[in-house]
C-alpha positions, -999 to 999 in steps of 0.1 A, spaced: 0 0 0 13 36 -10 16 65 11 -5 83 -7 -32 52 -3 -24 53 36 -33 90 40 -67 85 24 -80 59 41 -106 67 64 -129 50 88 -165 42 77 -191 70 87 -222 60 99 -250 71 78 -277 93 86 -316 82 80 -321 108 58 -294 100 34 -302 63 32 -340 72 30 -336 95 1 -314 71 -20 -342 40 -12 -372 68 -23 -351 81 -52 -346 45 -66 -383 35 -58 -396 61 -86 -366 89 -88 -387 116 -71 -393 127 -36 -430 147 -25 -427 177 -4 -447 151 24 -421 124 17 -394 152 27 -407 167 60 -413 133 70 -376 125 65 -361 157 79 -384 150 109 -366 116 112 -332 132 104 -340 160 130 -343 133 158 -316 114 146 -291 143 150 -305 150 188 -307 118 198 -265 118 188 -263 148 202 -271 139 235 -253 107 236 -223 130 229 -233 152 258 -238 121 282 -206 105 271 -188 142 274 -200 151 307 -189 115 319 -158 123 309 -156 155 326 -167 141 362 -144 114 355 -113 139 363 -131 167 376 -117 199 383 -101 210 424 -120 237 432 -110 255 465 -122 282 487 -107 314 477 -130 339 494 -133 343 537 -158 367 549 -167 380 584 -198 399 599 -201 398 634 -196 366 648 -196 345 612 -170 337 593 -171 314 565 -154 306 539 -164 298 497 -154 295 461 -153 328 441 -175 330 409 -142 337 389 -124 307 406 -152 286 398 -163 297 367 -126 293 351 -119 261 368 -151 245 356 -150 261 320 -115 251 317 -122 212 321 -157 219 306 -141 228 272 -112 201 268 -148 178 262 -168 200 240 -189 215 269 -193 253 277 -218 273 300 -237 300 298 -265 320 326 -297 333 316 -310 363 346 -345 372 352 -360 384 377 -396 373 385 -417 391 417 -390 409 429 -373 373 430 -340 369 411 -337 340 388 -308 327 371 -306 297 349 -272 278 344 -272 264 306 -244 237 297 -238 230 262 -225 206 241 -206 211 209 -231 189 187 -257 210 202 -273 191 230 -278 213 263 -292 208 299 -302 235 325 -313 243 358 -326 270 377 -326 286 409 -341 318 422 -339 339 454 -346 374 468 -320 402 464 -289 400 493 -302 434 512 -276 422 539 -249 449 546 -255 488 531 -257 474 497 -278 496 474 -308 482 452 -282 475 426 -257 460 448 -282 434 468 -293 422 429 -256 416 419 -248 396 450 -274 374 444 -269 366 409 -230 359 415 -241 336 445 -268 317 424 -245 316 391 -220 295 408 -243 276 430 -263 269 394 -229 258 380 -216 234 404 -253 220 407 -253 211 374 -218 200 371 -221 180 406 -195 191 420 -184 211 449 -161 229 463 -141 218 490 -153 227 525 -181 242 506 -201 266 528 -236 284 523 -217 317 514 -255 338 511 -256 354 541 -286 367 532 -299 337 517 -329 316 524 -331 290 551 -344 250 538 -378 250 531 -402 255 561 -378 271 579 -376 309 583 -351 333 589 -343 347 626 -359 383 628 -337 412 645 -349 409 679 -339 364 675 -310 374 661 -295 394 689 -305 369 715 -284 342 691 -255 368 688 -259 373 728 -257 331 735 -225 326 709 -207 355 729 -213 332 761 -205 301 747 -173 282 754 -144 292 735 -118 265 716 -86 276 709 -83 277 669 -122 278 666 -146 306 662 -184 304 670 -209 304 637 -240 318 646 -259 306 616 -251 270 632 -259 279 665 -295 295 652 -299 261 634 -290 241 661 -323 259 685 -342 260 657 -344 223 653 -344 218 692 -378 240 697 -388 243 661 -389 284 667 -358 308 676 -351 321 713 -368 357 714 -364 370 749 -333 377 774 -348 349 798 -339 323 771 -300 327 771 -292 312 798 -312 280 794 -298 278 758 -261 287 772 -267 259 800 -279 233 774 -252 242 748 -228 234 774 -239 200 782 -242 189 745 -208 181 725 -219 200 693 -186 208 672 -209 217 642 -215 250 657 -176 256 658 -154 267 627 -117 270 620 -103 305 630 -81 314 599 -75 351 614 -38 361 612 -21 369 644 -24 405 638 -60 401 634 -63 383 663 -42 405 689 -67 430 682 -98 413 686 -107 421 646 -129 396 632 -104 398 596 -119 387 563 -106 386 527 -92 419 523 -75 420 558 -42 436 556 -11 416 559 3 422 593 39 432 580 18 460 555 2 472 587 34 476 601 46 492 575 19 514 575 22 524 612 57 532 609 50 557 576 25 571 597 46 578 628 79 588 605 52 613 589 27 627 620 57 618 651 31 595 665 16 564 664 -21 561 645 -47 555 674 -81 542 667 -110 561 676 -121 550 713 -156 536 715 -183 558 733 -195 524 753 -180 501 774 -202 471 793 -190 463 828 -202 426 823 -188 415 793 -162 439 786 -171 446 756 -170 481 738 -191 498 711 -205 535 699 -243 524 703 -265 508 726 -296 487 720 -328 500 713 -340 492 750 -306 511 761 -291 480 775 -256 467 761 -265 452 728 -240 420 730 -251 403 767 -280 432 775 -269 441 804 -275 478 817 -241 480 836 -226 501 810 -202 532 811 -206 562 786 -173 578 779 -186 611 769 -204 617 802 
């Protein structure tokens, strides 16, 4: 056999209905009806999606079968929370990435449907076969976000949650990063007045070196105890007193705060700055002003818990253990 023979060979193709239909009717009688034809393009329409999704399945099988690591890249704090999660961009490129060396791409579709926000994750195959899924929640309001802002949030948060849904996968240590988000079905959220009385029990809860309370576990934790959340200052101490007698390391979570962060009591997220810039900083400041920056001392200070802040409750009382044994600074 030649070379030239060698390079032309090909393997047999598979061939379509429509083809072999239209060489059977076009021997029959050597013409083909317009009926004959849509019946046959019907077939041949079929035919093509039926192949299409067995190249999806087989693609996507692929995929899972040496799936991409996808990390958490993002920590965020608010009061006592911290959690940590996979960033859209981290996601999204890690996932497109190992989506595309098999013919598969993604795409989101946003609506937004009373007041709800609703964003459909669309994966797509080369030969044209796609799948989707949807999810949909109320703007993130959390925070001073504007109108705007609280829509954005939620459409990063449900883009990659509609992503790794419908790629099954997960990040590691994945966490529930909405903190606005809604609780499972049935369940509803704390209001202020239950939330302070949860932020009130986590500050007298045992401490674990390395650990940091998470309120949102804590809240789930009563929640599913007495099927309602604790809404009066009478409650803490039954709930501190049950808390301790139960081994629930759930309600724990690793404290990642530099040592910076944790010398001065600073709850230290993503964007925390590095201890040595901070020193850095200080020492530009005292080379340019002759003296150490100072932060601004706190109007507040409660006897009980030792705690210091600019504001009190609404009732007046010390809006971390409500106690009214509080010194004003400015008086």
């Amino acid at each position: 056999m030649t070379e030239k023979n060698q390079i032309q060979k090909t393997e047999p193709q598979a061939e379509s209905p429509l083809a072999a239909a239209a060489m059977l009717l076009q021997k029959a009688d050597g013409k083909i009806d317009v009926g004959q034809l849509e019946a046959l393009l019907k077939v041949q329409m079929q035919y093509e999606a039926n192949e299409a999704k067995k190249a999806y399945v087989v693609a996507m099988a692929a995929f899972k079968a040496d799936p991409p690591e996808i990390l958490k890249d993002k920590t965020v704090s608010y009061k006592d929370v911290r959690y940590s999660h996979a960033g859209l961009h981290n996601v999204t490129t890690q996932i497109n990435k190992a989506l595309s060396e098999h013919g598969l791409t993604a795409s989101w579709v946003t609506s937004q449907t009373n007041g709800a926000v609703m964003v459909t994750c669309k994966i797509t195959h080369i030969q044209g076969h796609s799948e989707e899924t949807s999810l949909a929640a109320p703007p993130d309001a959390t925070g001073s976000k504007n109108a705007i802002q609280a829509i954005g949030s939620t459409v990063t948060y449900l883009q990659r949650y509609t992503l790794l849904a419908l790629t099954g996968l997960a990040a590691y240590d994945q966490d529930d990063d909405g903190k606005g988000a809604d609780p499972p079905p049935g369940v509803p959220k704390p209001n202020e007045q239950e939330q302070e009385i949860i932020d009130s029990i986590c500050v007298r809860l045992p401490v674990v070196e390395g650990k940091l309370i998470n309120s949102r576990k804590v809240a789930a934790i009563i929640y599913a105890q007495n099927r309602a959340y604790p809404s009066k200052e009478s409650s803490i101490d039954p709930a501190v007193e049950w808390f301790m007698k139960k081994d629930r390391p759930e309600m724990y979570m690793p404290d990642n705060r530099s040592q910076f962060e944790k010398d001065n009591n600073m709850p230290g997220d993503a964007d925390s700055v590095p201890d040595e810039a901070t020193k850095e900083a200080e020492q530009t400041a005292k080379e340019k002003f002759g003296k150490e920056t100072e932060q601004a001392e706190c109007r507040y200070i409660c006897n009980s818990c030792d705690r210091e802040f600019d504001l009190l409750n609404k009732t007046g009382l010390c809006p971390s253990c409500f106690s009214n044994d509080t010194t004003d600074r400015r008086a």
